[in-house]
KOLTIRO-434913 format. One line per 4 residues: number of its first residue (from 1); for each residue x, y, z of C-alpha. Coordinates in nm, 3 decimals, decimal comma. Example, Ala and Ser with C-alpha at 12.3 -4.5 7.8 and 13.67 -1.06 7.14 Angstrom:
# KOLTIRO-434913
1 = 1,230:-0,450:0,780; 1,367:-0,106:0,714
# end
This chain:
# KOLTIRO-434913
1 = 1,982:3,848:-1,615; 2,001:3,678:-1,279; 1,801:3,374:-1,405; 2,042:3,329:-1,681
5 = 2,358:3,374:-1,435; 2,201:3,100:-1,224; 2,132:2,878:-1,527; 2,450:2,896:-1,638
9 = 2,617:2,812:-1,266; 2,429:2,547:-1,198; 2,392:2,408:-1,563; 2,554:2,056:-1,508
13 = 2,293:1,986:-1,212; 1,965:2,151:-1,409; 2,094:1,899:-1,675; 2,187:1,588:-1,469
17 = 1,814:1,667:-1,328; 1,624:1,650:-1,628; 1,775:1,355:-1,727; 1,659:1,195:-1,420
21 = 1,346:1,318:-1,489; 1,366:1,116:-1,794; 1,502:0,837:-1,662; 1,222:0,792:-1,411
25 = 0,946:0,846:-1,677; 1,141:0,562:-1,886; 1,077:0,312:-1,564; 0,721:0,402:-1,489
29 = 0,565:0,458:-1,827; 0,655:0,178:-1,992; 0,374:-0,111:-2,068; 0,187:0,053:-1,784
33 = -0,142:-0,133:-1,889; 0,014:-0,403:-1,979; -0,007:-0,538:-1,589; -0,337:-0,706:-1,502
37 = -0,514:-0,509:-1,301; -0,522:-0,636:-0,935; -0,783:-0,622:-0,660; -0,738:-0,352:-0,483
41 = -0,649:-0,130:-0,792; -1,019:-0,238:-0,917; -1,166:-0,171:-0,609; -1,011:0,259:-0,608
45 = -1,121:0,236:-0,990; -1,428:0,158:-0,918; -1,429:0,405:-0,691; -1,338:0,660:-0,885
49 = -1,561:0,618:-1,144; -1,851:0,641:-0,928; -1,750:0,927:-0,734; -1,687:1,151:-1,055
53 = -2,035:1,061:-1,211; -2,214:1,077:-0,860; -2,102:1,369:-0,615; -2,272:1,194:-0,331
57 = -1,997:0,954:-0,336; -1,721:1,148:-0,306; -1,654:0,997:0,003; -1,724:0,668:-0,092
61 = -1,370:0,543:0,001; -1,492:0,548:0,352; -1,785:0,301:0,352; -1,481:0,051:0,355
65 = -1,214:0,239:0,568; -0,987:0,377:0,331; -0,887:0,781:0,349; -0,994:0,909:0,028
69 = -0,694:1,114:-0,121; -0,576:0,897:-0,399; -0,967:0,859:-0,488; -0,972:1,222:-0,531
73 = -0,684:1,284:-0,728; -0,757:0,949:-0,901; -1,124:1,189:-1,034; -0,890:1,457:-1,213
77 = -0,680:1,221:-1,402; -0,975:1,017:-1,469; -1,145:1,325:-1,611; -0,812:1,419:-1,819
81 = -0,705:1,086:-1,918; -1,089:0,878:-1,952; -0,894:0,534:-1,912; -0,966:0,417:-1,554
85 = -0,719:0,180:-1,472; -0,466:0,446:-1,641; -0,581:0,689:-1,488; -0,497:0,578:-1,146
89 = -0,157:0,445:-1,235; -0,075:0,813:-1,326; -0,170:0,937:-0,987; 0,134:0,677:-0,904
93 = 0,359:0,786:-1,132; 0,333:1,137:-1,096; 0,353:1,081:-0,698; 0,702:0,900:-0,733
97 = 0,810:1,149:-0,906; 0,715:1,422:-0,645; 0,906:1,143:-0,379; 1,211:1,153:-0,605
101 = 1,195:1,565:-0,581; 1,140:1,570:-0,214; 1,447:1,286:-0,194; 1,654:1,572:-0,357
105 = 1,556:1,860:-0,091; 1,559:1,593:0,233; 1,902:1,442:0,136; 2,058:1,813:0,070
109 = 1,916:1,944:0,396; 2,064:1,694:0,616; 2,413:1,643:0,386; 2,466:2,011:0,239
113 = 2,584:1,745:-0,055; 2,423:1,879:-0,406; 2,558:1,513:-0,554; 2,442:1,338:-0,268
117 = 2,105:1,462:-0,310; 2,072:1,423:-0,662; 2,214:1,070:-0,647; 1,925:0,994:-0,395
121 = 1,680:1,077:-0,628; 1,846:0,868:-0,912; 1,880:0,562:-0,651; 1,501:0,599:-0,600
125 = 1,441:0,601:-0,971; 1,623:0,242:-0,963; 1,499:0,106:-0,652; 1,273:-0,208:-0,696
129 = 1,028:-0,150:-0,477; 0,952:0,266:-0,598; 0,915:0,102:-0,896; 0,685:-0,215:-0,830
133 = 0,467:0,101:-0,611; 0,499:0,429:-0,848; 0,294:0,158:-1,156; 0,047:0,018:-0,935
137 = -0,295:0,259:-0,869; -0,255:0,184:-0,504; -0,207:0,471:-0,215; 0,149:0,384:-0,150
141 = 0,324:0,595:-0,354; 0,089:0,921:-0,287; 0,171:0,809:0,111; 0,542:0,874:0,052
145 = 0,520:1,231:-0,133; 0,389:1,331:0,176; 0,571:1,135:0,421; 0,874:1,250:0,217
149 = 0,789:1,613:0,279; 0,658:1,631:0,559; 1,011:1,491:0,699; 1,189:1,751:0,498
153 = 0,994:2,069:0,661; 0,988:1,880:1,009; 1,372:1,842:0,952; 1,361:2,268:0,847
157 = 1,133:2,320:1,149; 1,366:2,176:1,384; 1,640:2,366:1,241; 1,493:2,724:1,159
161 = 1,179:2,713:1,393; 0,967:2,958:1,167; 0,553:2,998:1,150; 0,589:2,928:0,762
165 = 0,790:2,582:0,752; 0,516:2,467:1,059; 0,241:2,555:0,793; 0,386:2,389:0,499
169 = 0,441:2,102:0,798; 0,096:2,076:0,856; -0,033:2,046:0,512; 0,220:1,716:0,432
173 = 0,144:1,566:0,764; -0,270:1,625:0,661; -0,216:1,495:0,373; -0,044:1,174:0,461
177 = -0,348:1,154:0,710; -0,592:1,203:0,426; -0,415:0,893:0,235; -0,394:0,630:0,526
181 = -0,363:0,591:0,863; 0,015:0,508:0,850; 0,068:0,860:0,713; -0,001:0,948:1,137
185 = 0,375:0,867:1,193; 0,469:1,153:1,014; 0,343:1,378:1,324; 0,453:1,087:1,597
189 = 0,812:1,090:1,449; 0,856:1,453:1,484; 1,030:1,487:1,834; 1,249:1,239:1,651
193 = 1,443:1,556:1,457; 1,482:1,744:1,800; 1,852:1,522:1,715; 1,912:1,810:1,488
197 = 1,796:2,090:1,740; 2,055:2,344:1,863; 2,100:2,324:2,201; 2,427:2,536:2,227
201 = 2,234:2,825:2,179; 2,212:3,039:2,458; 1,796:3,052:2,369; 1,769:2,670:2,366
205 = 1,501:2,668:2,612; 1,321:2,942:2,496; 1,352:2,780:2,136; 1,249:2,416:2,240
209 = 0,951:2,620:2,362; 0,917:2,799:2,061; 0,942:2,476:1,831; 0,714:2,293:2,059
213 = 0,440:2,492:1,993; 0,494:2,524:1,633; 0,497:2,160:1,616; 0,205:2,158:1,820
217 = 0,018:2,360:1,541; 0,134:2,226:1,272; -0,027:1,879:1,412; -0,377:2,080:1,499
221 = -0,372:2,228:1,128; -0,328:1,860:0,996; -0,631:1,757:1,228; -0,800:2,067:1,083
225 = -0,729:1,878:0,711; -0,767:1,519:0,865; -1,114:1,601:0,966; -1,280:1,700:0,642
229 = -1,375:1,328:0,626; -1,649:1,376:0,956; -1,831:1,552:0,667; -1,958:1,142:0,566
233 = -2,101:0,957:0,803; -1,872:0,645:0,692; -1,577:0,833:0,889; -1,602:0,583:1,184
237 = -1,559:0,329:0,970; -1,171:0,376:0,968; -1,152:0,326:1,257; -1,288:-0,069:1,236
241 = -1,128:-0,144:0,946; -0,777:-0,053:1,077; -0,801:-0,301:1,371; -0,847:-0,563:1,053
245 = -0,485:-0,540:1,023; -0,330:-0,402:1,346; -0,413:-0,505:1,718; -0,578:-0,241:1,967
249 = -0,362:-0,190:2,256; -0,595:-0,362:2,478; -0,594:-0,682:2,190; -0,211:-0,641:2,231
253 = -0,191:-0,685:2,596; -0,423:-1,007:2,610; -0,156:-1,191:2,405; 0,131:-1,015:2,376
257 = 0,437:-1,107:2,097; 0,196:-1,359:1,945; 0,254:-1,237:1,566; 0,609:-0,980:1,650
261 = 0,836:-1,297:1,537; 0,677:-1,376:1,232; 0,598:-1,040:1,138; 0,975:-0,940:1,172
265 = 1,059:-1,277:0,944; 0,843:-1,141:0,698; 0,858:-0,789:0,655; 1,301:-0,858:0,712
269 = 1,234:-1,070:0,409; 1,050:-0,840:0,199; 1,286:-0,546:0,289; 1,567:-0,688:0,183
273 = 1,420:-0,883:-0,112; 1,378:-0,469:-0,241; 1,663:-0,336:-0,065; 1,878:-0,603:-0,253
277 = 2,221:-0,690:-0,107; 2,349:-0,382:-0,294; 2,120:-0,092:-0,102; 2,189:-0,261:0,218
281 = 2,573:-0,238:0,203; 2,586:0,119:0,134; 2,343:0,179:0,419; 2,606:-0,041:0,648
285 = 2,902:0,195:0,496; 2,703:0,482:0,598; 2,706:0,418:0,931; 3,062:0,267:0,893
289 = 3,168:0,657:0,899; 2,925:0,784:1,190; 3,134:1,049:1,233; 3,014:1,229:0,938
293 = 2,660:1,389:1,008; 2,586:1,149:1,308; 2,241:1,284:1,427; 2,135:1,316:1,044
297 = 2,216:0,953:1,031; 2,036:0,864:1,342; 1,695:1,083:1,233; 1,663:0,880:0,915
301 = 1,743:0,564:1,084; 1,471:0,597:1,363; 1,239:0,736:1,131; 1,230:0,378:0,934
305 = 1,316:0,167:1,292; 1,012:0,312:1,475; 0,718:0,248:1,246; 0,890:-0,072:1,162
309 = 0,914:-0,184:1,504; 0,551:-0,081:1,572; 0,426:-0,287:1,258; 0,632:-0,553:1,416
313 = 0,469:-0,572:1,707; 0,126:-0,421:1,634; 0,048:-0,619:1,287; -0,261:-0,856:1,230
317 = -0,257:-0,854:0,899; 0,045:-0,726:0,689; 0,193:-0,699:0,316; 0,526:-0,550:0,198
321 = 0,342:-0,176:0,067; 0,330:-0,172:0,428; 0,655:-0,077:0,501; 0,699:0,118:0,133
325 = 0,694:0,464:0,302; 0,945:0,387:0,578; 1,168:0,233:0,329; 1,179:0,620:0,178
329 = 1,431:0,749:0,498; 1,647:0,461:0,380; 1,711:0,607:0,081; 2,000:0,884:0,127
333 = 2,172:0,663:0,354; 2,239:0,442:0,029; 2,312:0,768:-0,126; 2,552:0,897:0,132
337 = 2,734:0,525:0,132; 2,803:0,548:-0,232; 2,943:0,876:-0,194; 3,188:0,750:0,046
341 = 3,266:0,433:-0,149; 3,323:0,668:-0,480; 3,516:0,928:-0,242; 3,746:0,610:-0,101
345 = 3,798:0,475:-0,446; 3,893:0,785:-0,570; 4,142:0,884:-0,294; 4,293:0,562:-0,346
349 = 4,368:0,565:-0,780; 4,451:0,969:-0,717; 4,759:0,832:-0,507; 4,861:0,636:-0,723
353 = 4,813:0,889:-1,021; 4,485:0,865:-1,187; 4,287:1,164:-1,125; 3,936:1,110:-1,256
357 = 3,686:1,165:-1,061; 3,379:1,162:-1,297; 3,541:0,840:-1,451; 3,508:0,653:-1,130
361 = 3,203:0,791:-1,022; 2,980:0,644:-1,321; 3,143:0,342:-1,301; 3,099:0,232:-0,931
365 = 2,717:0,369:-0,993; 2,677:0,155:-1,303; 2,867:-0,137:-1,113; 2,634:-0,114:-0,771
369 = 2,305:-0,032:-0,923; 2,351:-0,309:-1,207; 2,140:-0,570:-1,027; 1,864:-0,347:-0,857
373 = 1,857:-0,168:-1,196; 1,741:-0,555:-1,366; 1,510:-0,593:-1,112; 1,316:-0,270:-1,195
377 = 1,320:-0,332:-1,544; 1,226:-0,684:-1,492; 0,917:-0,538:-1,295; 0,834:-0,324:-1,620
381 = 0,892:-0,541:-1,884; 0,881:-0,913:-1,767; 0,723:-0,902:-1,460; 0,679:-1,254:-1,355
385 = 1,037:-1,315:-1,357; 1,111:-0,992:-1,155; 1,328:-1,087:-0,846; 1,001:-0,896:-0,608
389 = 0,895:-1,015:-0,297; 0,713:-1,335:-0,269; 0,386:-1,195:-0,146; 0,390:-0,932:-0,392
393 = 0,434:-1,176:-0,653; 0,140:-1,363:-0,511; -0,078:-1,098:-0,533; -0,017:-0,898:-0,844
397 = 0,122:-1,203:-1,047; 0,039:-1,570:-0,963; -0,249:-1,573:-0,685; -0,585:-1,589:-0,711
401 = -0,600:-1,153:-0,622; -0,420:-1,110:-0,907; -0,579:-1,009:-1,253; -0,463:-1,263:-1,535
405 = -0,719:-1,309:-1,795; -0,957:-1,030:-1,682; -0,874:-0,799:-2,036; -0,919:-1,123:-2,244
409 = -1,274:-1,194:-2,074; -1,382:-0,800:-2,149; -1,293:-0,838:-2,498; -1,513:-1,162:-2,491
413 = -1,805:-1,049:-2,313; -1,770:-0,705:-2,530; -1,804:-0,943:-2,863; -2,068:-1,171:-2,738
417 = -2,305:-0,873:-2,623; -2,271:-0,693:-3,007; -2,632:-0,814:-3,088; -2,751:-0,969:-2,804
421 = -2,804:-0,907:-2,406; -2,598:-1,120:-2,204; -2,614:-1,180:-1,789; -2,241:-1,237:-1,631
425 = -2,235:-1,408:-1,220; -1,899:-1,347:-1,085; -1,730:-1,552:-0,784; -1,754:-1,236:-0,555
429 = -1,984:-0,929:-0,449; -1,670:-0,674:-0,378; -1,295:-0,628:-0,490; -1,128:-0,800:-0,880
433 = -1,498:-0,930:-0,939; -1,751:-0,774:-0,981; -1,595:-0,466:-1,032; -1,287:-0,514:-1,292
437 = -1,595:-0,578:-1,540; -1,810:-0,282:-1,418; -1,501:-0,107:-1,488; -1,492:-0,160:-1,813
441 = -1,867:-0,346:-1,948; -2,095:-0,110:-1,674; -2,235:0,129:-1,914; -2,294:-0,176:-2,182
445 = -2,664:-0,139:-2,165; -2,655:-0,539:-2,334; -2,440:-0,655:-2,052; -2,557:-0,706:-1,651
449 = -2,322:-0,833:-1,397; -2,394:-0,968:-1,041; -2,176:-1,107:-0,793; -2,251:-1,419:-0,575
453 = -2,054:-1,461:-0,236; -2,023:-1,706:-0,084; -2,007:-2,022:-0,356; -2,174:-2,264:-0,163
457 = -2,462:-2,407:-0,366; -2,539:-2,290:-0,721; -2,802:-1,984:-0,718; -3,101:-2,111:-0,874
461 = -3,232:-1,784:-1,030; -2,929:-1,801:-1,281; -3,177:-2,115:-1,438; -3,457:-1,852:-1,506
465 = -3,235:-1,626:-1,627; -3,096:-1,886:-1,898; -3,446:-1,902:-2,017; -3,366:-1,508:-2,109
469 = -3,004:-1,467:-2,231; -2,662:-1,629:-2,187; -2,547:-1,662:-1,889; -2,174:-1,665:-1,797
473 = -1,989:-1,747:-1,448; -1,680:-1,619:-1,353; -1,429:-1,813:-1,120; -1,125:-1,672:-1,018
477 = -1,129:-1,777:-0,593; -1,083:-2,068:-0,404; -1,435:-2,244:-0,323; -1,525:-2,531:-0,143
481 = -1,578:-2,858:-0,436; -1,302:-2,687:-0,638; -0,932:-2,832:-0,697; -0,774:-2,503:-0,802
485 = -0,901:-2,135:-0,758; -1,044:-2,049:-1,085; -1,212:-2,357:-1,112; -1,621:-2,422:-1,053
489 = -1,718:-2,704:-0,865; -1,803:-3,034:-1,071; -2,171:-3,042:-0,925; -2,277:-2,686:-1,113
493 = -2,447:-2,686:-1,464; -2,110:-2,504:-1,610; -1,921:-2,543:-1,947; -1,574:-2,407:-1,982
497 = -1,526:-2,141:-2,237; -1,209:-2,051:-2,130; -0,930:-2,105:-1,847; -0,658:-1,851:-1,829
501 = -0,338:-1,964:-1,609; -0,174:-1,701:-1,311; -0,023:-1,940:-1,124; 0,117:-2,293:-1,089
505 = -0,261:-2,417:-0,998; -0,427:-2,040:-1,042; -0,646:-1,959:-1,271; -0,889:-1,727:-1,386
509 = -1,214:-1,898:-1,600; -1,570:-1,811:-1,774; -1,767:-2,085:-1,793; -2,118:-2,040:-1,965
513 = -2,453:-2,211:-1,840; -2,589:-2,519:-1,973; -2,962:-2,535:-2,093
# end
């Protein structure tokens, strides 16, 4: 009886929810293989499959730096769903969608708003760059369920300062951990929500005590998770691999500043290429009426200003997934600025005598979220003329990391190996090739690939090997005697078969050995 009561109360927001539910799945499903798969993505495939036919390689995410998380859940939908590169996109999916829930409980928390919080989650079904992330079998989107959480409880913890929210607090921090090494901001940022602590109370000190220690545990429980990865001996190898793309302090200090301007160009550029000019003025408005919820304000603001400023200063190497989970505190300020633009509009038609405030609600939403809206559905249905950001484009769409032509060149290599054994060299030994065709052609008992790195002078063996079966050579890199990636250089004893276009001068090509 009290179920139903509740049902019934809150029936307009149970139903305005599951549409959003179905509004998300109707951005992220969609021509979800169509996409070539990229290098990274057949890199945590690859992964994958090994580690669910081979329990010794459970870990085997470490061996090149990489937390192994996504890998993980990446085995169960692997083992439900048999399609690789599907199955990894799911994990995706499904983790935007737990970011759009956790949007719903952060944005209510700090706002006491119910349709402020559930237009957060609907901006995040729109924005551009959830959506370039939640189709892509990359970690980003599993970073920001639980960098989306674990702000929510550390918001509750700061608030309520009970043993249970400090748990739940220390598996979403743990979890971040376990996904990258980014996710470690989600315990640095937490004296950032002391902005919401209550020091009025006549307990203060006694509470900042209190909270401090709870904070303290949560952080050793997420350790406790964290460190389930010293059970490989690859563990250390994070470690190394992280100083690939940020500097030590000590590297820091030898030449200070000498990327921060460039990085800020760049990761500026990206933000707002995904922000748009529409997500951007309702965070401005937000601010416009500090007033309202100030320290709420602040807390989401420094929790994307801190990491960004450390990537800023601290990158080596950088991309625009980067700064995907940081974006995610950006979010209900866009949502609280459209509330105060719809609030403002209607204030100003209900004095002059037009009351309707659902009327003007959808259409400032449908007005504002017009263009980001394109963009998303540009993403899922026309990629390369989505409006993303320029590096992105490079490397899922145009460049040389990207995947064009690898689904034709399965087919091919499928067909030619019917009633014969066939030998396939790839331009590479680890990422797109060799393993987007082990993916796919490794159990083919007629087909054997090996990869050749680096593409100096032609490898000789692949001569004795023509005396045996076809031979095949994949080129999809840049390589010293070639004009364009994709193409072999003129000195080898190639023939084209076939030359698929990514770029303006990128391309992806089989060429077959001549006898």
């Amino acid at each position: 009886m009290m179920i139903t009561k509740l049902l019934l109360k809150h029936k307009i927001e149970i139903l305005v929810s599951v549409l959003l539910v179905i509004f998300y799945f109707a951005t992220r499903l969609p021509n979800l293989l169509s996409f070539p798969i990229f290098t990274d993505e057949a890199i945590y495939v690859r992964w994958t499959q090994i580690g669910l036919n081979d329990a010794n390689w459970r870990f085997i995410s470490l061996t090149d730096g990489k937390q192994p998380s996504f890998v993980w859940l990446g085995m169960v939908f692997l083992k439900l769903f048999q399609e690789p590169l599907l199955s990894l996109r799911l994990v995706s999916v499904v983790s935007g969608l737990f970011v759009m829930g956790g949007l719903f409980f952060l944005t209510y928390e700090l706002f006491k708003n119910k349709w402020t919080a559930l237009l957060s989650s609907f901006l995040y079904v729109v924005f551009p760059f959830a959506v370039v992330y939640d189709r892509l079998a990359l970690y980003d989107s599993l970073l920001a369920v639980f960098v989306v959480w674990a702000t929510y409880f550390a918001v509750l913890l700061a608030r309520k300062i009970r043993l249970d929210i400090a748990f739940f607090l220390g598996f979403a921090i743990g979890g971040a951990m376990l996904t990258k090494s980014s996710g470690v901001f989600s315990a640095y940022l937490l004296p950032v929500t002391l902005f919401l602590f209550d020091f009025k109370n006549k307990k203060w000190k006694e509470n900042l005590i209190k909270w401090g220690f709870l904070a303290l545990f949560a952080f050793i429980l997420a350790e406790g998770f964290y460190n389930v990865i010293k059970l490989s001996p690859f563990a250390h190898i994070i470690g190394e691999k992280n100083t690939i793309f940020v500097y030590t302090f000590s590297e820091w200090l030898s030449n200070p500043f000498v990327n921060t301007l460039g990085n800020f160009k760049g990761l500026s550029d990206w933000l707002f290429t995904y922000l748009t000019p529409f997500f951007v003025f309702f965070i401005l408005v937000s601010f416009a009426t500090i007033k309202k919820f100030p320290k709420e304000k602040l807390l989401l603001l420094f929790y994307f200003v801190l990491p960004f400023a450390a990537l800023t200063l601290f990158g080596k190497v950088i991309f625009p997934r980067f700064i995907f989970f940081m974006s995610i505190s950006l979010i209900p300020l866009v949502s609280v600025g459209l509330t105060e633009v719809i609030l403002w509009s209607h204030n100003f038609l209900k004095k002059r005598g037009i009351d309707s405030i659902w009327g003007v609600s959808t259409l400032i939403i449908i007005f504002f979220i017009l263009y980001p809206l394109k963009v998303s559905l540009d993403f899922v249905f026309n990629p390369k003329n989505a409006a993303i950001a320029s590096a992105d484009r490079e490397q899922y769409i145009s460049g040389w990391p990207s995947g064009g032509g690898i689904k034709e060149s399965i087919e091919f290599f499928k067909k030619e190996a019917e009633d014969k054994k066939i030998f396939i060299a790839t331009e590479g030994t680890f990422g797109l090739m060799p393993y987007a065709l082990d993916i796919y052609l490794g159990d083919n008992k007629n087909i054997t690939t090996k990869g050749y790195w680096p593409i100096e002078e032609f490898p000789e063996e692949l001569l004795e090997q023509g005396d045996m079966s076809p031979v095949y050579f994949v080129f999809y890199q840049p390589c010293p005697g070639c004009e364009f990636p994709g193409d072999a250089p003129d000195s080898w004893p190639l023939k084209l078969i076939s030359k698929y276009k990514k770029g303006e001068n990128t391309f992806y090509s089989i060429y077959s050995l001549e006898q």
